[in-house]
C-alpha positions in Angstrom: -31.6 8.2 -28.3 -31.7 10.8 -25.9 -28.1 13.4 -26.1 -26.2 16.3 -23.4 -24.5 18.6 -24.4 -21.8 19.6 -21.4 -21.1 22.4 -21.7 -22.5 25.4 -24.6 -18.6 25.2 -26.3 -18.8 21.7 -26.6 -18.7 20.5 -30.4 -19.3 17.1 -29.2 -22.6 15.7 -27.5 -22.8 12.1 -25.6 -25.2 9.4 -25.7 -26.7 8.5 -22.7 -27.5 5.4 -23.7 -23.7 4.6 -24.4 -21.6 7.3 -23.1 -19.9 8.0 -26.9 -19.7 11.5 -28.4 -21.1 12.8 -31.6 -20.3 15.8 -33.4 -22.8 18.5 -33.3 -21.1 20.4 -36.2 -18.8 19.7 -38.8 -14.7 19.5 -37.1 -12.2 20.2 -39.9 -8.7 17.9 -39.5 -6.7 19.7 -37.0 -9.2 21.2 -35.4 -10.2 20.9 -31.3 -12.5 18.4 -29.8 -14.4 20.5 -27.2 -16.1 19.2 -24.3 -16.4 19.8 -21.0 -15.6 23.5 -22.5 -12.0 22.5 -22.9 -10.2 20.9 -25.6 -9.9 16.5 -25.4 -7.7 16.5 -28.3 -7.7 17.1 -32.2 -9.4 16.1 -34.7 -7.7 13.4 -36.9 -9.4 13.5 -39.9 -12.7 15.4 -40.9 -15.5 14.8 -38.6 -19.0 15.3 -40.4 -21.2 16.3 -38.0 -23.5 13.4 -36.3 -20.9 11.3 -36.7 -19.2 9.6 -33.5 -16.1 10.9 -32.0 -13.9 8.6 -30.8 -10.6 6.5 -31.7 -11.0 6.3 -35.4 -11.1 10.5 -35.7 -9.9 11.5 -32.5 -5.9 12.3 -31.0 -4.6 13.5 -28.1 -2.3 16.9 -27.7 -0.6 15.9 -24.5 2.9 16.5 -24.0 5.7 16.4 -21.7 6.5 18.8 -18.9 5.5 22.1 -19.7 5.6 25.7 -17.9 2.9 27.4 -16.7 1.8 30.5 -15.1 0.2 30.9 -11.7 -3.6 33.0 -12.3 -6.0 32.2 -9.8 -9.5 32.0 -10.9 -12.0 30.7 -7.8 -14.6 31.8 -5.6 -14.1 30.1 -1.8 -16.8 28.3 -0.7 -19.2 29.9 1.6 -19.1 28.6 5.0 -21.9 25.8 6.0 -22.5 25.3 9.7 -21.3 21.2 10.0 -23.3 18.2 10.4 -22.4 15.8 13.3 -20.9 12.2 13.0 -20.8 9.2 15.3 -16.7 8.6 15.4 -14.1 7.0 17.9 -11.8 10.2 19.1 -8.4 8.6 19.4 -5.9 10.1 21.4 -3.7 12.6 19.2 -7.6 14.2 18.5 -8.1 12.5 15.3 -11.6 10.6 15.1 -12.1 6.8 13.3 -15.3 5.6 12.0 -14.4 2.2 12.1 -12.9 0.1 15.2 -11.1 -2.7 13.8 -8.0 -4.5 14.0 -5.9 -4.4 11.5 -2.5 -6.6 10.7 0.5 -4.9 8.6 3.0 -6.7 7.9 6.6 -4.8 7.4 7.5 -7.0 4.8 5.9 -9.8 2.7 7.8 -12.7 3.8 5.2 -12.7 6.9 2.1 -12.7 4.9 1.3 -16.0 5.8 1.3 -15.4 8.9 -0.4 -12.6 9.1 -3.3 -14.2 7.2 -3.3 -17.1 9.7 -3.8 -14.7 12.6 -6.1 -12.8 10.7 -8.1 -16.4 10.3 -7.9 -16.8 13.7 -8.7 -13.6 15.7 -11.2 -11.9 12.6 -8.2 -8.7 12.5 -7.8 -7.4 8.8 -4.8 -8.5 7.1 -2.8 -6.3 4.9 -0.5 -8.0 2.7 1.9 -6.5 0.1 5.2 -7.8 -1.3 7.5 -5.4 -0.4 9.7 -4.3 2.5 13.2 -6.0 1.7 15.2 -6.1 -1.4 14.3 -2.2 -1.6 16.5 0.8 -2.0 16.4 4.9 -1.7 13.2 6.1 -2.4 11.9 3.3 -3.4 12.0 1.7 0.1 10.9 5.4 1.7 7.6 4.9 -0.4 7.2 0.9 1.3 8.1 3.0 4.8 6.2 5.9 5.0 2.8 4.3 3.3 2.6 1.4 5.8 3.5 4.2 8.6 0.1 5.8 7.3 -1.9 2.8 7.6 -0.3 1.7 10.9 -1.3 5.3 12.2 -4.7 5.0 10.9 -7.9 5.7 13.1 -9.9 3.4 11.5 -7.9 0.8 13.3 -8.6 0.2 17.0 -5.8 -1.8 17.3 -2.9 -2.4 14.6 -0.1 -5.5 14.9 2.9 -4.7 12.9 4.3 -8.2 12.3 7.9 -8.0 10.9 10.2 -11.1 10.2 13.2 -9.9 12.0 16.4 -9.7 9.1 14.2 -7.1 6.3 15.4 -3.7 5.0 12.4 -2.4 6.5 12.9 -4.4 10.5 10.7 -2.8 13.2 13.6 -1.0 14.0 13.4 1.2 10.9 9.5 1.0 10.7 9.5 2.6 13.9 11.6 5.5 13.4 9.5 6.1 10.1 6.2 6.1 12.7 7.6 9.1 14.6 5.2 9.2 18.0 2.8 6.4 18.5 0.1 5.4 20.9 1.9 2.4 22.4 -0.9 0.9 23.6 -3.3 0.6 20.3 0.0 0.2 18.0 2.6 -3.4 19.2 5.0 -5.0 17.6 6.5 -8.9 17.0 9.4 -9.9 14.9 9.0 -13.6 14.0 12.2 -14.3 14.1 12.6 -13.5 18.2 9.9 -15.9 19.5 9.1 -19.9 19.7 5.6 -19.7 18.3 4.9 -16.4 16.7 1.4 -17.3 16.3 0.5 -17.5 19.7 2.4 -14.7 20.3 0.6 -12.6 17.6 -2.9 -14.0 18.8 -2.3 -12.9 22.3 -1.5 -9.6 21.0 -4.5 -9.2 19.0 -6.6 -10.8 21.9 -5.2 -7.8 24.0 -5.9 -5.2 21.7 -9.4 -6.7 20.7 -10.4 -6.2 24.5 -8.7 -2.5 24.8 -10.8 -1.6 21.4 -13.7 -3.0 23.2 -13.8 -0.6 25.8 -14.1 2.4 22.7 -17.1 4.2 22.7 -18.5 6.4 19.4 -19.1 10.1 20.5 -20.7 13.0 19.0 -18.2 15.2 16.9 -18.4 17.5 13.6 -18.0 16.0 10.3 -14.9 18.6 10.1 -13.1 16.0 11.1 -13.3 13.8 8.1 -11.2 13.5 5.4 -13.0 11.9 2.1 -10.6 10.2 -0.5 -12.0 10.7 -4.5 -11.4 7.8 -6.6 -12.7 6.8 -10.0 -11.8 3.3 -11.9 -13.4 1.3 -15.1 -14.1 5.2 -16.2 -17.0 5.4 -19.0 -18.4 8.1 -21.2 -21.4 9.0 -18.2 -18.3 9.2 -15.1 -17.9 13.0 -15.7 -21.7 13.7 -16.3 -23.3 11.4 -13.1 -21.1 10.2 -10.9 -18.1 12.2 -10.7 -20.1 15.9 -10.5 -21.7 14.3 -7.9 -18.9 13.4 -6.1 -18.0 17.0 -6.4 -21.1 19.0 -4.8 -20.4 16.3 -1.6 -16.8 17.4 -1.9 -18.3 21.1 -1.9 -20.3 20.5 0.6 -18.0 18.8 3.0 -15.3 21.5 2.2 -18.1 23.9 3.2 -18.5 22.6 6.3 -14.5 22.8 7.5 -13.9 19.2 6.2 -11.3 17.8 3.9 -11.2 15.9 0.4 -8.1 14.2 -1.1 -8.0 13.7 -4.8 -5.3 11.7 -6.1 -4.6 10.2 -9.9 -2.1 12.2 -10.9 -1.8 11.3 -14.7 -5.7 11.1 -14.6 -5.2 15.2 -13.9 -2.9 15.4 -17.1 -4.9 17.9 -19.4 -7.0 19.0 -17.2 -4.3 20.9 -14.4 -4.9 23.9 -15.5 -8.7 23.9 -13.8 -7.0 22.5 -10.7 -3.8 24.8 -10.6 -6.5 28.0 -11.3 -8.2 27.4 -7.7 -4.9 26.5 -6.2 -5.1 29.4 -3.0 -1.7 30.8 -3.1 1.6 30.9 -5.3 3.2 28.1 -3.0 0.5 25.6 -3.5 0.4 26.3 -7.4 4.1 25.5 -7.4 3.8 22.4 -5.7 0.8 21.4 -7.8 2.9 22.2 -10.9 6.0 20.2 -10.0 3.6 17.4 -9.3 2.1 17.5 -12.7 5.6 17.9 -14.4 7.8 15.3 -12.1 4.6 12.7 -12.8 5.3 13.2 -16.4 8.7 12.7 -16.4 8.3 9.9 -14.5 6.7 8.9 -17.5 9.1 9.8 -20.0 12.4 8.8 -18.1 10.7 4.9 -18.5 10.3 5.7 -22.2 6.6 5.8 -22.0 4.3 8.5 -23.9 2.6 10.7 -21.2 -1.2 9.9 -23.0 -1.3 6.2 -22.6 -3.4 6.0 -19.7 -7.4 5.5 -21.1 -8.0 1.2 -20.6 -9.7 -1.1 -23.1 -12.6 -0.5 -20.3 -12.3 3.0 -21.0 -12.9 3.2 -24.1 -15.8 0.5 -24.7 -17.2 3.1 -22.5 -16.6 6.0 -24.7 -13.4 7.7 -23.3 -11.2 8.3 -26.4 -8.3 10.4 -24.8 -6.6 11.0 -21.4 -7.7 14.7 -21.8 -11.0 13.3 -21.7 -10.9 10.8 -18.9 -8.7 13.7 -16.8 -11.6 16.7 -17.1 -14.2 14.2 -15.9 -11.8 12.6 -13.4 -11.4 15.8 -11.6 -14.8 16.5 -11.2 -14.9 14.3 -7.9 -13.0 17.4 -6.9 -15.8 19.9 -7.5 -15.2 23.8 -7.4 -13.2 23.8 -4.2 -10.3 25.6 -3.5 -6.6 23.9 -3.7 -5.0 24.2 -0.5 -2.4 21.2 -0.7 -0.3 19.3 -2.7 0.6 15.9 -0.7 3.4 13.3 -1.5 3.5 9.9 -0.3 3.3 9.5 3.7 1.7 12.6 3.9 -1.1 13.3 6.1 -3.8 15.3 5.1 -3.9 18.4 7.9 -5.4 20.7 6.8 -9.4 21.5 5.5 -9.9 22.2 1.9 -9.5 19.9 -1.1 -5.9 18.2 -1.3 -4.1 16.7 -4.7 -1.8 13.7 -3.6 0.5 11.9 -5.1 0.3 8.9 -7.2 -0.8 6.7 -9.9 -4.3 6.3 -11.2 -3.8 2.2 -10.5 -7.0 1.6 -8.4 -5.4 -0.8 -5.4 -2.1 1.8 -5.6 -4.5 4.7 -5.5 -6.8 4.0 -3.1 -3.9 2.8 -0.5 -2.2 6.1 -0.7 -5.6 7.9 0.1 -6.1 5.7 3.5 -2.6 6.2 4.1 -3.1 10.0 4.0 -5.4 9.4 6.5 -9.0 9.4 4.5 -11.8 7.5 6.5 -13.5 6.7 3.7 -13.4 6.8 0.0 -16.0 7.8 -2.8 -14.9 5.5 -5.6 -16.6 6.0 -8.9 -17.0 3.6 -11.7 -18.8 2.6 -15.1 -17.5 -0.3 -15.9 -17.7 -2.0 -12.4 -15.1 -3.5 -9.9 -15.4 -5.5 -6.3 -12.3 -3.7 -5.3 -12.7 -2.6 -1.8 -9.9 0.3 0.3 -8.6 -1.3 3.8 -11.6 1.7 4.7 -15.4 1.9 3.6 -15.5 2.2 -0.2 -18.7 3.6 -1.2 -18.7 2.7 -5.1 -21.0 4.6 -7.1 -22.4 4.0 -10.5 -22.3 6.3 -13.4 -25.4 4.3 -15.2 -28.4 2.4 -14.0 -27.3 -0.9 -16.2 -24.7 -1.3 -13.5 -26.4 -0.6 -10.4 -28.7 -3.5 -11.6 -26.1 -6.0 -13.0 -23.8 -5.7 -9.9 -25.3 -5.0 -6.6 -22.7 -6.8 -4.7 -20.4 -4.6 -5.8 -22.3 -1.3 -6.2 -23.7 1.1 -3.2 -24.8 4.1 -5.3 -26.6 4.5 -8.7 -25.6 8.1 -9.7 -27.6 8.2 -13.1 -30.9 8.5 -10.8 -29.7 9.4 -7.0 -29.0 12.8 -6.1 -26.3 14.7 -4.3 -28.4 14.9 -1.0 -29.0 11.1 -1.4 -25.1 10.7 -1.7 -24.4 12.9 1.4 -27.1 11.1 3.3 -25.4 7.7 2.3 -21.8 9.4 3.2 -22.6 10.1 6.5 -24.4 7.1 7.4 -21.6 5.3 6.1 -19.3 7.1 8.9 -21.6 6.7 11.5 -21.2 2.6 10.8 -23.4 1.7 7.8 -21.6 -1.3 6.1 -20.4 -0.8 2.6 -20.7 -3.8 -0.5 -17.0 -4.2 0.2 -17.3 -4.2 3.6 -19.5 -6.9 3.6 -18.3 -9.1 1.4 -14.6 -8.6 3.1 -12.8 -6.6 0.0 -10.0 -5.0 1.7 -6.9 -4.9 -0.2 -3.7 -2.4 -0.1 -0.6 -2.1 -3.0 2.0 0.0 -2.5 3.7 1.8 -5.3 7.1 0.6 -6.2 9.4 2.7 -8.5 13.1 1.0 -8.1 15.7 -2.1 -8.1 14.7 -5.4 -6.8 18.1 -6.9 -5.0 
């Protein structure tokens, strides 16, 4: 069987046939598991050497919050003259690369509907439960994600489709939404009208011929903002897919663009790499006190900070959260920190931006098109058909997959290249369909931390 060894202070090689580790020397008890150059965890008992590392020998150190000290360590990127994309320029200057309609619905007591009119007019439906019955933050989160998505350039045309008696009416919806273009972005309460779905298909029906009308024009791929994902992790994510994931995220970065990573508890264990390239005192704060507040978030439900690695996980050899967390942040590559994002935030700036939320694939990859990413790289070894309400280009860490699932699967990363990825990246902007997109995957969830009423 053919062996790497990532990094020359790993004491642990991986299979590439399997993606589990092996010792290459002797561990004592107590001793750290190295790889990736940092430590995954200790060692449970004595490892001989050869023999596999995984849950039978292998522990996590995580802990709870802990205090850290701000010492940069990064090299910015040098600048790369950008590429150009074929986008829709909306009116406030930001550019779609999709046209669609889209249907969000301020709270889930309208779902129906909304999936009738989406039935009827071919709009995309977004469904969730929430919207009423919410309090405090926990309603904010509801409010300021769907603002993101209802602000979205992907969409030509958005209806937001409220009942009319909700926590979270138009009313409050649109004071969340700030400034609006009010001729891409209408509005219908149920509740206010005879036949709400004629009223909602004429709405669409106008906003399907205004979209019409959009043209794509020539613009620089600084303009795009790429969303990192990974989900169904396995032992070959942070030596394929995900380090490929990170010289596009260079390379965009290089050119004036913008990446989002997001997973916060997938960064547990491995913040330190992130809050090292962090570009100034302020953003290592911020980057800190998400770290911190995500593990106390943890701790205040009674919940050990570690417990994130799946059953998928580790069939696919990923023993410990360290673990999974130094190859999840790979899809970040070397680029400099310049933001810490919370929910409802929009990504403004170039660089590469860490944004709150969980590691639960539908939560996170909702959050990233709600920050406004126009697409998402969305790594994975174990496989999933789960498609962002934007083009979700899903790469493979291993070949087996690639073959196995190519309704699901755009991308084999154990034999394409990095160019090849870019390539497929921007052709994906300028309107190459994605697996999900054709087979109609589109779901969102939003992130619920509260008290059902």
């Amino acid at each position: 069987m053919e062996y790497v060894l990532i990094h020359e202070k790993d004491n642990v090689r991986v299979c590439l046939a399997d993606g589990h580790k092996y010792a290459v020397r002797p561990i004592p008890k107590g001793a750290p598991v190295i790889k990736y150059g940092f430590p995954i965890g200790f060692a449970a008992k004595d490892i001989a050497a050869g023999a596999r590392v995984h849950t039978e020998n292998l522990k996590t150190a995580l802990s709870g919050a802990q205090t850290y000290t701000y010492h940069p360590s990064f090299e910015p990127l040098c600048p790369v003259a950008p590429v150009m994309i074929d986008a829709f320029v909306r009116k406030n200057g930001d550019v779609g690369i999709r046209n669609d309609l889209w249907i969000i619905p301020t709270v889930g007591c309208v779902n129906g509907i909304a999936k009738t009119l989406a039935e009827r007019t071919g709009a995309f439906c977004f469904s969730h439960p929430f919207g009423c019955s919410q309090l405090g933050d926990d309603l904010s989160v509801t409010q300021k994600t769907l603002a993101g998505l209802i602000r979205h350039p992907n969409a030509g045309g958005v209806l937001v489709l409220g009942l009319g008696c909700e926590n979270n009416g138009i009313a409050a919806m649109q004071q969340v939404l700030g400034a609006y273009d009010a001729e891409r972005i209408r509005f219908l309460n149920c509740q206010d009208c005879g036949d709400e779905l004629a009223a909602g298909e004429r709405i669409l029906n106008e906003l399907r011929a205004l979209a019409q009308k959009d043209v794509r024009t020539p613009v620089p791929i600084t303009k795009l903002k790429l969303g990192l994902k990974c989900g169904g992790s396995d032992g070959l994510s942070g030596i394929t897919a995900n380090p490929l994931c990170g010289q596009v995220t260079d390379r965009l970065v290089a050119m004036g663009g913008t990446a989002v990573l997001t997973e916060v508890p997938e960064m547990f264990g491995a913040e330190q790499v992130l809050f090292a390239r962090c570009v100034s005192e302020a953003v290592f704060e911020k980057a800190v006190a998400l770290i911190n507040n995500y593990k106390n978030y943890f701790l205040s439900h009674g919940q050990p900070v570690s417990e994130n690695p799946s059953p998928g996980n580790r069939a696919g050899g990923i023993t410990t959260l360290e673990e999974k967390s130094l190859g999840c942040v790979q899809k970040g590559g070397t680029a400099p920190v310049t933001a810490v994002l919370d929910y409802g935030d929009t990504a403004e700036q170039p660089g590469l931006q860490l944004l709150n939320g969980p590691g639960n694939d539908p939560v996170a990859v909702t959050n990233l098109a709600a920050a406004g990413c126009q697409v998402v790289l969305f790594t994975t070894g174990r496989g999933t058909p789960l498609g962002a309400p934007v083009p979700t280009i899903k790469l493979a860490t291993n070949t087996a997959l690639a073959e196995r699932k190519p309704q699901w699967i755009d991308f084999d990363a154990q034999t394409q290249t990095a160019d090849e990825l870019f390539d497929l990246l921007v052709a994906t902007v300028n309107g190459r369909k994605t697996k999900n997109e054709e087979h109609g995957f589109r779901e969102i969830a939003v992130f619920k931390d509260g008290v059902t009423l």
